[in-house]
N, C-alpha and C positions, 0 to 999 in steps of 0.2 A: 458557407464554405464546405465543401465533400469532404470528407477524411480518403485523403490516398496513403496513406500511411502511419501505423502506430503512432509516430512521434508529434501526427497532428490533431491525437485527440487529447482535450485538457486533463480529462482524468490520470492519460501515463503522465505530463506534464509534472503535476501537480504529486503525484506519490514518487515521482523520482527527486523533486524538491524536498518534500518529506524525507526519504530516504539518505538524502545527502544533508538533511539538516540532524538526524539522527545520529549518524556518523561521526559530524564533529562533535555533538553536546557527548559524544561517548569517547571522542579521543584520547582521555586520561581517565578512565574508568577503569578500577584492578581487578571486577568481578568479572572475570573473564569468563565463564560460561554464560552466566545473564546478555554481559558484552554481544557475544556470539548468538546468542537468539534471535534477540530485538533485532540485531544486524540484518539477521539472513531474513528476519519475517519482511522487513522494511525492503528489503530487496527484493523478496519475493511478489510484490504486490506490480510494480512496472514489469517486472521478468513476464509473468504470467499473461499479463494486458499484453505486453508483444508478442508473446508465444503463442497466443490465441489469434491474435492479428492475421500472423503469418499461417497458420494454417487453411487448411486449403474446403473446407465444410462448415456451415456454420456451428454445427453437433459441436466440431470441436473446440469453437470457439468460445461458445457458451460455458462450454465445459471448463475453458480454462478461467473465463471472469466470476466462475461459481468460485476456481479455486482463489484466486485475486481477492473476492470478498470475504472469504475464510481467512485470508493470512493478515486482511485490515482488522478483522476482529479480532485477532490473534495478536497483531503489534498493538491495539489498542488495551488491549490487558495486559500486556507485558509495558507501556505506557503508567497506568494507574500502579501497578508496581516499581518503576522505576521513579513515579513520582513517590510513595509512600514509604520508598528506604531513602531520600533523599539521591538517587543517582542521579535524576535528571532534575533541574529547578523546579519547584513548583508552576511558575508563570508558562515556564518554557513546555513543561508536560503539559500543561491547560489549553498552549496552542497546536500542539502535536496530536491529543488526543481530538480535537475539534476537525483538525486535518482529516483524520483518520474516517470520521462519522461523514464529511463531506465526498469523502473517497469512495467509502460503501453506499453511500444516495448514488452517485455517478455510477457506479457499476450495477447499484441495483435497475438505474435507467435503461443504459444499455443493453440490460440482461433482457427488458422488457421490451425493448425497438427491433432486439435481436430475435428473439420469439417470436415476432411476427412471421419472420421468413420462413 
């Protein structure tokens, strides 16, 4: 299948699922700063994959799955920290954090189909 559009590659798929699984295991969280990070890194990861989509160069498209794999490494460390204060379950951090590592393989692919051009 072609990708004609962001929404049809698995990788934004699969980090906006993460993202919206993020979201609720944090709906009753008091640490509101922490709250607020993990939030925006988790969101930051599909943002980026469509912002790059839509640009009009591949330069910049790259540029923005560089940044995309920068904020999976970022929610995945703020992951092992919301595991290790109890914010987020144990089990549930162990499937989020695995999310995350299969989200940076995806975009490190991409990065590399995309270098060809």
């Amino acid at each position: 299948m072609r990708v004609q559009k962001f929404e049809d590659l698995d990788v934004w798929k699969i980090s906006m699922s993460l993202s919206i699984s993020i979201h609720k295991a944090l709906r009753d969280c008091k640490n509101f700063g922490f709250k607020d990070q993990i939030q925006r890194s988790s969101v930051s990861i599909p943002s980026n994959i469509a912002e790059g989509f839509e640009r009009k160069s591949n330069k910049e498209y790259l540029y923005f799955l560089h940044v995309a794999q920068g904020s999976s490494a970022e929610l995945r460390t703020q992951l092992y920290i919301a595991k290790q204060l109890g914010i987020i379950e144990e089990s549930e951090s162990i499937d989020m954090i695995e999310a995350t590592r299969k989200i940076s393989a995806k975009i490190y692919r991409l990065i590399q189909s995309r270098s060809q051009f």
